[in-house]
C-alpha positions in Angstrom: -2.7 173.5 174.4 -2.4 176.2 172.1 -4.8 177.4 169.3 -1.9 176.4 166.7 -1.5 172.7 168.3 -5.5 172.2 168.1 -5.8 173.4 164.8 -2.8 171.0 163.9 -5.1 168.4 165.8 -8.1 169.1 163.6 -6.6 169.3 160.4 -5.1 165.8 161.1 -8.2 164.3 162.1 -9.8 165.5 159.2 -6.8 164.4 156.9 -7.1 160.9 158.6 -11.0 160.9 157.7 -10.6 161.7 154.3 -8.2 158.8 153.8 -10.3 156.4 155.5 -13.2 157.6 153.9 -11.3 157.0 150.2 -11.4 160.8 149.4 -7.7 160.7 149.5 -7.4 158.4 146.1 -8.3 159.4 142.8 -8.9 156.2 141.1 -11.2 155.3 144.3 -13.5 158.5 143.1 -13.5 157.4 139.5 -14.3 153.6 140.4 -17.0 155.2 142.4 -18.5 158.0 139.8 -18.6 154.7 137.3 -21.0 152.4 139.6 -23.1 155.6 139.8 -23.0 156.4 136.4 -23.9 152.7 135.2 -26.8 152.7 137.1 -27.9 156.0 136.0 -28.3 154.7 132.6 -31.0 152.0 134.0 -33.8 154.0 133.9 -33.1 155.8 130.6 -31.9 152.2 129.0 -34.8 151.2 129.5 -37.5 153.7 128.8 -35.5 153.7 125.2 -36.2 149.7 125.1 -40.0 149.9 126.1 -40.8 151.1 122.6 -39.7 148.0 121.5 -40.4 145.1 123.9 -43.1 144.7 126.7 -41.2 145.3 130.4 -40.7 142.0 131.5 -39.7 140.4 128.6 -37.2 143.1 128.3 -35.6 142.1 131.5 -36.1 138.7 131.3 -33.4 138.6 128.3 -31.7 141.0 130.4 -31.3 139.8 133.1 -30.4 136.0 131.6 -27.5 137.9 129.5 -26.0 139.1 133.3 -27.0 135.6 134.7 -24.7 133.7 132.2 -22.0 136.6 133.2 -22.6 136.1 136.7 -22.5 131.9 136.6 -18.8 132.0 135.1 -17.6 134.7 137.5 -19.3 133.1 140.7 -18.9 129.5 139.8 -15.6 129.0 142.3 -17.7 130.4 145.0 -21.3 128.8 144.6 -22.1 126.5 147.3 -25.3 124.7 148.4 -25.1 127.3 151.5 -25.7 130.1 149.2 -29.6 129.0 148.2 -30.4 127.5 152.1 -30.0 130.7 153.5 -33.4 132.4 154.9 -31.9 135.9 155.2 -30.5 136.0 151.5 -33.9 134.7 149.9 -35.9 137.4 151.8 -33.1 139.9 150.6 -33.6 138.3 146.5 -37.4 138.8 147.2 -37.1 142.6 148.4 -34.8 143.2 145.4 -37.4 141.7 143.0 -39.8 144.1 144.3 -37.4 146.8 143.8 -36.9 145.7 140.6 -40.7 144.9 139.4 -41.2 148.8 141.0 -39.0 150.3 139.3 -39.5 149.1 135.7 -42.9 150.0 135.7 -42.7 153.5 137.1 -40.1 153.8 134.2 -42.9 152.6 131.7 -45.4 155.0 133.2 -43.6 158.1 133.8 -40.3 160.1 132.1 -36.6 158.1 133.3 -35.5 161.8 135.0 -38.4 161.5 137.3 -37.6 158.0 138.1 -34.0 158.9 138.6 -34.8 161.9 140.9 -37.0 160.1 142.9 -34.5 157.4 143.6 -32.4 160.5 145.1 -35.5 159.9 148.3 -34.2 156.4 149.1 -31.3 157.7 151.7 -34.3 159.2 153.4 -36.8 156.3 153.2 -33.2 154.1 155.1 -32.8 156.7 157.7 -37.0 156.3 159.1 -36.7 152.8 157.8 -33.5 152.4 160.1 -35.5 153.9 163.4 -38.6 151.9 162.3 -36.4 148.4 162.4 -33.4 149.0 164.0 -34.3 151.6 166.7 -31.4 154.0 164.9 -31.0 157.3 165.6 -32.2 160.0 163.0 -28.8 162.1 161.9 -28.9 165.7 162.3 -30.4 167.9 159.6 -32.4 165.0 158.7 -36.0 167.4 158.1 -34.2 169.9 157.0 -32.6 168.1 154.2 -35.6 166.1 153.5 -38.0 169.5 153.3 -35.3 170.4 150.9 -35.1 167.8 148.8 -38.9 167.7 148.7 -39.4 171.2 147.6 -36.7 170.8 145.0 -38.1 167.5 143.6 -41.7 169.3 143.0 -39.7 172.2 141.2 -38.7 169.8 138.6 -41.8 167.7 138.8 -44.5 170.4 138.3 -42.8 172.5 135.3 -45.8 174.5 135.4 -45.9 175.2 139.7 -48.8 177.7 139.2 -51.1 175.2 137.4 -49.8 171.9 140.2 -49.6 169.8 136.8 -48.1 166.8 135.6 -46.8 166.6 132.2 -48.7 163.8 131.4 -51.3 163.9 134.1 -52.6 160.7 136.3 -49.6 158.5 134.0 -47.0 160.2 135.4 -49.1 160.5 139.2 -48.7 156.2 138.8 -45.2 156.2 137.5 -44.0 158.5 140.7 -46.2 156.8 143.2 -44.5 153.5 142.0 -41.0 155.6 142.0 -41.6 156.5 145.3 -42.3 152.5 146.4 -39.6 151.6 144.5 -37.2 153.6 146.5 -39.0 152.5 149.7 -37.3 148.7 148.9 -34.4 150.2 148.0 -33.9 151.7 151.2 -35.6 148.1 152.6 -32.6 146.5 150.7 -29.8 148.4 152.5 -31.3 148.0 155.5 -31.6 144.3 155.5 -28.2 143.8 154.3 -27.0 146.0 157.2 -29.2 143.9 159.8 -28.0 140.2 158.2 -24.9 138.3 158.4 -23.8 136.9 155.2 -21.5 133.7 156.3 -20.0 131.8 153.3 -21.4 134.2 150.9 -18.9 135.7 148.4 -20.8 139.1 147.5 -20.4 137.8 143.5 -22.0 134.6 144.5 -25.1 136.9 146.0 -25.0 138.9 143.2 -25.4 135.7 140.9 -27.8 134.7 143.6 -30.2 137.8 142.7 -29.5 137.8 138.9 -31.0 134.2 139.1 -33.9 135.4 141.2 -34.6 138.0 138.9 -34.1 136.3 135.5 -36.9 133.4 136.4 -39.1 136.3 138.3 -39.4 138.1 135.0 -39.9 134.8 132.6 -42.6 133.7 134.5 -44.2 137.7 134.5 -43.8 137.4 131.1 -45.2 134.3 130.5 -48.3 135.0 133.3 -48.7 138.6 130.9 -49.0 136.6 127.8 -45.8 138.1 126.1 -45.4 136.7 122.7 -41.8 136.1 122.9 -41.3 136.1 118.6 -41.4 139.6 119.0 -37.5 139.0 120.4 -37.3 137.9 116.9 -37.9 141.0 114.9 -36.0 143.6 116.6 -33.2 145.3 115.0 -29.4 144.7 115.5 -29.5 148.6 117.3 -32.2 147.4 119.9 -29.6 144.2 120.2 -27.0 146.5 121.1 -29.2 148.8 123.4 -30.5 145.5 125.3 -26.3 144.2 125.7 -25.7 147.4 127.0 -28.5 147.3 129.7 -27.5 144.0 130.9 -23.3 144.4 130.6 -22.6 147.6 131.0 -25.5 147.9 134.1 -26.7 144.8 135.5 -23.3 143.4 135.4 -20.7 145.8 134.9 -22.2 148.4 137.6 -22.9 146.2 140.0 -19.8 144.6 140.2 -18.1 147.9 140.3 -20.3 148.8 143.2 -19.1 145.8 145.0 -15.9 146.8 144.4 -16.2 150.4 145.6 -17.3 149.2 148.6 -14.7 147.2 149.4 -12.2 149.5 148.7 -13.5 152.1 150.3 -15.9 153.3 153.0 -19.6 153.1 152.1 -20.4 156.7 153.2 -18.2 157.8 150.0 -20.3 155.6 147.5 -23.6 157.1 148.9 -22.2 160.8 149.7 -22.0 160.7 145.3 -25.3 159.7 144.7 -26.6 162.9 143.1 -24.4 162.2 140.0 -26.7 159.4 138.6 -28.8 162.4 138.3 -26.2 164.7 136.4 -25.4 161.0 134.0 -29.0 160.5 133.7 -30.6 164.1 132.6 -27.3 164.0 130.0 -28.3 160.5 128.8 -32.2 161.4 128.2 -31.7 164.4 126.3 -30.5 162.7 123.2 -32.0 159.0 123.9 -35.3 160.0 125.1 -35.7 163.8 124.4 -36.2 164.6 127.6 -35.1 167.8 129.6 -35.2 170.1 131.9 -37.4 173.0 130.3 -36.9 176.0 132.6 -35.4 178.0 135.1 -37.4 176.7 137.7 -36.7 173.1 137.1 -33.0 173.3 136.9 -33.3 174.9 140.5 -34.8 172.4 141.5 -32.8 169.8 140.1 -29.7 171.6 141.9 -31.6 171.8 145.3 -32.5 168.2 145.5 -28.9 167.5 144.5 -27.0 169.7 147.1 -29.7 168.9 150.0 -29.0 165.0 149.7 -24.9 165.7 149.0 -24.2 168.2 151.9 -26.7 165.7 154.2 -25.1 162.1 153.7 -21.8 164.1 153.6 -22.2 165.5 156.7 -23.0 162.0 158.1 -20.0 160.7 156.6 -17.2 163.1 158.1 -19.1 163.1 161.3 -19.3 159.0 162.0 -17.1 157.9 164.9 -13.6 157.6 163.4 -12.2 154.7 164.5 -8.8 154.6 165.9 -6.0 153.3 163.4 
């Protein structure tokens, strides 16, 4: 076979990839970039909302906004096998963790930390995936991760000589709880690679979780001793900021994510991770005021993006393709 023939071969291969992959439609891309950039906005959304309501109660009424979404949009597919199921309870529970994780290491340290740190979890899936599963580790794994690592210190420490925090031990809690955070993330994806879900719509799981998650943080609050008039003395612009959070994210992102996924291969949706960190460093600017300051933090930034991009990439165009 001649050089011509193989490159023919190649190009082919890789044309067939891309198309099964979802690179090949351009409406697949924007349905992706969307989920990515709804959830993008959850960290900032809700640093912005913490000046004006304690955590939980915050997502409580959040999370009961998506619920009522979530009941009407299920409702056909609810069934009593939905809430007997072991597996999908244990998966609610490790979402819950997630979630509890995540909103406090927003209150303790800046959203764009939180969002860069989520950037770890395809990392924390790949040793949790040997750990559990006995998977293989992808090639370039410690590369990428060293990477990603070095990047995410550039725009941690602003100040590398000094190894300082902006705001000190705050900010060492809100990453450590990032950090954890991401760890149950990864957890999440795991488990729902390891289960089975029989009878289980993914909108019914999805109300599933948004039920899970709405009496979690009503009985936080409660347990925190949340006075819950405070809901009744906020302004019609923390209204809109709090509809937002739960239609435009909690709903409106999730169920685009489902959708991606089932439109297209799931190494696309994770190979386009790094733009919730481009949305969200946009977003905090003018909501929060926060920014990359320097040279040395935009680097960063830029590292930690192209490390995990060119990694999970890599993974995707180098998966098995399967014969059509």
């Amino acid at each position: 076979m001649g050089w011509l023939a193989k490159r023919r071969m190649t190009a082919s291969r890789d044309e067939r990839r891309a198309r099964k992959l979802g690179y090949g439609r351009a409406w697949v891309l924007l349905v992706v970039l969307a989920a990515h950039s709804g959830w993008a906005m959850y960290p900032v959304l809700n640093k912005a909302l913490l000046v004006y309501l304690p955590p939980f109660t915050l997502l409580m009424v959040a999370n009961s906004i998506a619920l009522t979404i979530a009941f009407f949009i299920a409702r056909p597919l609810l069934s009593g096998a939905l809430f007997n199921s072991r597996a999908l309870w244990i998966f609610a529970l490790v979402t819950a963790v997630r979630s509890i994780t995540n909103i406090l290491a927003v209150k303790y340290t800046l959203a764009i930390y939180v969002q860069l740190i989520n950037l770890s979890t395809p990392f924390y899936a790949v040793w949790l995936g040997r750990l559990l599963l006995k998977e293989r580790i992808p090639p370039f794994t410690f590369w990428a991760l060293a990477i990603s690592s070095l990047g995410a210190f550039m725009v941690i420490s602003p100040n590398p000589m000094g190894l300082q925090l902006p705001r000190g031990s705050t900010d060492l809690l809100g990453i450590g709880l990032a950090l954890l955070s991401s760890a149950f993330l990864a957890l999440y994806m795991i488990w729902s690679r390891k289960m089975t879900i029989r009878d289980a719509h993914p909108t019914a799981v999805f109300f599933q979780q948004t039920l899970t998650l709405a009496i979690l943080y009503a009985s936080l609050s409660l347990l925190n001793g949340d006075d819950w008039r405070i809901l009744q003395h906020q302004s019609a612009q923390v209204w809109l900021g709090i509809a937002v959070l739960a239609l435009v994210v909690l709903v409106g992102a999730a169920l685009l994510q489902v959708w991606a996924l089932s439109v297209t291969n799931a190494a696309l949706f994770s190979t386009l991770i790094s733009w919730r960190l481009v949305v969200a460093l946009i977003a905090a600017w003018p909501l929060l005021g926060e920014r990359l300051v320097s040279v040395w933090q935009v680097v960063g930034a830029l590292l930690v993006m192209a490390a995990v991009t060119f990694y999970l990439g890599y993974q995707a165009f180098h998966q098995p393709l399967e014969v059509e």
